[in-house]
C-alpha positions as CSV (number, residue, x, y, z in Angstrom):
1,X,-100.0,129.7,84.2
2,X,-96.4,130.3,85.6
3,X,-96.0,131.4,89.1
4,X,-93.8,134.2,89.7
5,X,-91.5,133.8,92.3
6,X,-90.6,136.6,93.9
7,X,-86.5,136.6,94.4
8,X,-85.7,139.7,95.3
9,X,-82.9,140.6,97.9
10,X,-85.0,141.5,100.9
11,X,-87.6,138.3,100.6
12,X,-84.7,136.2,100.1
13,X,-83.2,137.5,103.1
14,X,-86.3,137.8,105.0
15,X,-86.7,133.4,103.9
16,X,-83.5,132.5,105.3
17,X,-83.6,134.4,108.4
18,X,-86.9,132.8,108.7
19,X,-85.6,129.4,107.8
20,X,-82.5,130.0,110.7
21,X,-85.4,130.8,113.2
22,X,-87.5,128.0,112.7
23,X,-84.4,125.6,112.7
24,X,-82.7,126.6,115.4
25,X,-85.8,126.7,117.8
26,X,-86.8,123.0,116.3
27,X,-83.1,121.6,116.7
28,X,-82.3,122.9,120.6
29,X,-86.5,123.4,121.5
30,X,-86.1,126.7,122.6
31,X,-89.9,128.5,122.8
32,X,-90.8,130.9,120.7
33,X,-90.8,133.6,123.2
34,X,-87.0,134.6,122.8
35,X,-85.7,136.5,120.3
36,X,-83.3,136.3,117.4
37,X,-80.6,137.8,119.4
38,X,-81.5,135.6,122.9
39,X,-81.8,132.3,120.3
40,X,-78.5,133.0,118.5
41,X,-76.2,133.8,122.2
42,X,-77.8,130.7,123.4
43,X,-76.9,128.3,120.3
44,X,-73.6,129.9,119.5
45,X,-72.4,127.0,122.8
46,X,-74.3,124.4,121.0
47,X,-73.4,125.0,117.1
48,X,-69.7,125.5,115.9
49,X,-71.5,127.5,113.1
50,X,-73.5,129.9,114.5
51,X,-70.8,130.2,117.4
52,X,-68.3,131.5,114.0
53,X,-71.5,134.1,112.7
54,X,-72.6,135.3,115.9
55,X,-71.4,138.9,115.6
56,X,-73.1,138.5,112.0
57,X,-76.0,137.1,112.9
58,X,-76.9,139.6,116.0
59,X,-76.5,142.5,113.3
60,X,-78.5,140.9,110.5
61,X,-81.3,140.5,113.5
62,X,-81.1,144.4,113.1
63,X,-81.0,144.5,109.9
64,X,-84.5,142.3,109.9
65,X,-85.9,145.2,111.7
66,X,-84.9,148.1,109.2
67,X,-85.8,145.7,106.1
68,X,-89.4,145.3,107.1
69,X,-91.5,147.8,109.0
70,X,-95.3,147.2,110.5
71,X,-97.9,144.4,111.0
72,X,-97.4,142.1,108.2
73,X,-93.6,143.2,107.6
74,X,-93.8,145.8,104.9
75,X,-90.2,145.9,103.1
76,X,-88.8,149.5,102.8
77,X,-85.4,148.6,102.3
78,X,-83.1,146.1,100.4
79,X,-79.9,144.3,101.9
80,X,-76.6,144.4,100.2
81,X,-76.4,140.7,98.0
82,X,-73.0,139.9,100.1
83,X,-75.1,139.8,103.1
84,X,-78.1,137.8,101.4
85,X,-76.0,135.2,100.4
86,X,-74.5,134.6,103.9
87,X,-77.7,134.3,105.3
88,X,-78.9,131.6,102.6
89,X,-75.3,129.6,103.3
90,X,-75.8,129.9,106.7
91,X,-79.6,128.9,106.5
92,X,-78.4,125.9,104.0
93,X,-75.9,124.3,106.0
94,X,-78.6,124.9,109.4
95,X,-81.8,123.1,107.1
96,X,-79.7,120.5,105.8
97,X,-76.5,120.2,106.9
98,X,-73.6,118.1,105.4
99,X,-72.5,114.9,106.9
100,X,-69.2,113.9,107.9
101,X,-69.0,110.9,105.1
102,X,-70.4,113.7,102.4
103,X,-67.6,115.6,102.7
104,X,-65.2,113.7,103.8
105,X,-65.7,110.4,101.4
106,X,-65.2,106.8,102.4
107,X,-61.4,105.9,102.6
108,X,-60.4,102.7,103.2
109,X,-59.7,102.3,107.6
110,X,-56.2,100.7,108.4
111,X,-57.6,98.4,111.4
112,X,-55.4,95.5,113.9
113,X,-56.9,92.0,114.4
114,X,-56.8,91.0,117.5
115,X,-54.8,88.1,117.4
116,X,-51.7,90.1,116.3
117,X,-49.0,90.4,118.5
118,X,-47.4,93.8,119.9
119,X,-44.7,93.9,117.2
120,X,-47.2,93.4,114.2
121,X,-49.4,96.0,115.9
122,X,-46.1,98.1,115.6
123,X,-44.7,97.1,112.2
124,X,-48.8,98.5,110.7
125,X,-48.6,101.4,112.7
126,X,-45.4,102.3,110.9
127,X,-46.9,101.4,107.7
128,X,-50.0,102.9,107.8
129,X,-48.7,106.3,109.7
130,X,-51.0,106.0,112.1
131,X,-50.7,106.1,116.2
132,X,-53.9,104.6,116.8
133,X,-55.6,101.6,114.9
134,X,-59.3,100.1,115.7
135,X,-58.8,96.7,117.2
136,X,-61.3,94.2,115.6
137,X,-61.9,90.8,116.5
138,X,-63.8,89.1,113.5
139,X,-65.8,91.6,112.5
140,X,-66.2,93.3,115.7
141,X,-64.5,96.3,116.8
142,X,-63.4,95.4,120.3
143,X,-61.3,99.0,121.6
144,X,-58.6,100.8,120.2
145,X,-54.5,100.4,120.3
146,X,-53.2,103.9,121.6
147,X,-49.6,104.2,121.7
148,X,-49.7,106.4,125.2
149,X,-50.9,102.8,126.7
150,X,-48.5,100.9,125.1
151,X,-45.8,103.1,126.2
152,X,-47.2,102.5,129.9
153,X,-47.2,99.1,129.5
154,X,-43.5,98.7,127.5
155,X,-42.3,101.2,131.1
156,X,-43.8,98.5,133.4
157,X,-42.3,95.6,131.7
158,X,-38.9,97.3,131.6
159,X,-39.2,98.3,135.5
160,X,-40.2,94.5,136.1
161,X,-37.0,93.6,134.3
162,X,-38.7,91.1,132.4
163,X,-37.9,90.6,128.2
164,X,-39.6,93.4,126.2
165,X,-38.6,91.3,123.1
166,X,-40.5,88.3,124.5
167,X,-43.5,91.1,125.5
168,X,-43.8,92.4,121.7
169,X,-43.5,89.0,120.3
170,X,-46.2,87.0,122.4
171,X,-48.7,89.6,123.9
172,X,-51.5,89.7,121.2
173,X,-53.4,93.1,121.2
174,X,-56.4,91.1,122.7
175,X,-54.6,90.2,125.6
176,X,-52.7,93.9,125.7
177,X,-56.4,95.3,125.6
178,X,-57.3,92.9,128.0
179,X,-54.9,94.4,130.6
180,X,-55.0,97.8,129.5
181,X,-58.8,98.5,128.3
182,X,-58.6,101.6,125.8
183,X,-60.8,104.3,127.9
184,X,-64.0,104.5,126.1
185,X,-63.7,108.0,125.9
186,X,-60.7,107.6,123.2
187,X,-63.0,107.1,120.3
188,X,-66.5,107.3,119.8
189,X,-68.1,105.0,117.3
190,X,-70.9,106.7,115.0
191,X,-73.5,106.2,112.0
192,X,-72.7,107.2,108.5
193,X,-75.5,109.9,109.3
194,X,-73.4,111.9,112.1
195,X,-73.2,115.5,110.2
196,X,-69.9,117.4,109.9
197,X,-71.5,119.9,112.8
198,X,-71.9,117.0,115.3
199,X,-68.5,115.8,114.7
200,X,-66.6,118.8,115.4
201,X,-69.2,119.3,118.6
202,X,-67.7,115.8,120.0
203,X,-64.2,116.7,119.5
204,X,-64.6,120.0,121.1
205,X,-66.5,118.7,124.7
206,X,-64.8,115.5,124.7
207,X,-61.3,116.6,124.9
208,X,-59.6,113.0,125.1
209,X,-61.4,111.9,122.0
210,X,-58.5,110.6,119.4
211,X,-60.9,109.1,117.0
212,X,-64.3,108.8,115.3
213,X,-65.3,105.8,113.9
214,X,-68.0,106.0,111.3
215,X,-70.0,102.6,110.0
216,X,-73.6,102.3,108.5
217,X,-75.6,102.7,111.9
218,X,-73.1,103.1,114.3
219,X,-72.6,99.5,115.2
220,X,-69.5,97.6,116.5
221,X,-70.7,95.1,114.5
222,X,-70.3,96.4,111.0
223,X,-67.6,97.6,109.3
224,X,-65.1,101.1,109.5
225,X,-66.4,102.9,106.6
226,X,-64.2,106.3,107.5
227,X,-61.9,107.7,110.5
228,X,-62.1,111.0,111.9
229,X,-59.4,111.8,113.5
230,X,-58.8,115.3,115.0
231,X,-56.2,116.3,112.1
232,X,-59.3,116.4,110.0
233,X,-60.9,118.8,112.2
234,X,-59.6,122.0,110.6
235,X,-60.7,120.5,107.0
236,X,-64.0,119.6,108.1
237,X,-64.1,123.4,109.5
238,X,-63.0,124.6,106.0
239,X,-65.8,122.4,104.5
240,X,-68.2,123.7,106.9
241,X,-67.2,127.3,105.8
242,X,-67.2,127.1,101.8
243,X,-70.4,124.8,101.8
């Protein structure tokens, strides 16, 4: 015998409004004493989704309340299918949301080993296109090269008077890192796990971040499997949006 299930617009609606609920109170542990509309004002700081569908979400709480009516929510009305299906994207992305490396893809990472010197550091950074390269020693990521340090340290050596040419030609990065630690607040260094969500929560509190690094767990240990930089910010946001 074949179970009917019962897809209609309000139960659908009525599921994922349920399934937001229950996820959002798991997620952040807030009790189940607040409402809808207390639980989505409070996330809407912690979750660059719900923060976009706030508005939304207050007035599909509403909407809850004229779909169903009475002890054991009696549907008298059915909501518009546009409105359903934001609700279930919202609800899908909340449940199970995407990661970073799902959406993104893995893409070869342009690093620096550490026994380069200044110039060769320069000479792949002009290559590659890229301002900032991961710094690995072996196989372990030891800081980042950021060209704001660099351009510190190429000012001091000018202002001692001494030879930039002999600078850039015998200063490896180790020893440039050495003297100028990259701030450990320039990159963060994550597991392949780390959802798109998380990723655009760490470049909006931590507003020096110039980088994410992404390996299998999150180790410095293992191996650059993708970089986040924030230029990908706006397409992980698009992502986020059609998923």
């Amino acid at each position: 015998m074949t179970t009917k299930v019962d897809t209609t617009p309000a139960k659908r609606f009525i599921n994922a409004y349920n399934q937001i609920d229950y996820a959002l109170r798991t997620q952040y542990n807030f009790k189940s004493n607040i409402s809808f509309t207390d639980l989505i004002r409070r996330c809407s700081s912690l979750n660059t989704l719900i923060k976009a569908h706030e508005d939304d979400l207050i007035s599909f709480a509403r909407l809850r309340n004229a779909i169903v009516h009475g002890v054991g929510d009696y549907i008298v009305a059915e909501p518009h299918e546009e409105v359903v299906a934001v609700m279930e994207r919202i609800s899908r992305i909340i449940t199970t949301p995407p990661t970073a490396i799902e959406a993104l893809g893995r893409k070869p990472v342009a690093i620096i080993k550490s026994s380069a010197t200044l110039r060769e550091w320069l000479i792949e950074k002009n290559n590659v296109g890229f301002s900032n390269l991961p710094v690995y020693k072996g196989n372990t990521l030891i800081g980042l090269m950021h060209w704001r340090q660099y351009f510190v340290a190429i000012g001091n050596v000018i202002v001692e008077k001494r030879s930039v040419d002999e600078y850039l030609n015998h200063t490896t990065v180790e020893e440039f890192l050495r003297d100028n630690p990259s701030p450990h607040e320039l990159y963060c260094l994550v597991s392949e796990k780390i959802t798109i969500e998380n990723v655009l929560k760490l470049f909006d509190t931590k507003r020096k971040l110039v980088c994410v690094i992404i390996t299998k767990t999150g180790h410095a240990m293992e191996s650059p499997l993708r970089i986040i930089t924030s230029a990908d910010v706006m397409d992980l946001m698009r992502i986020l949006e059609s998923f």
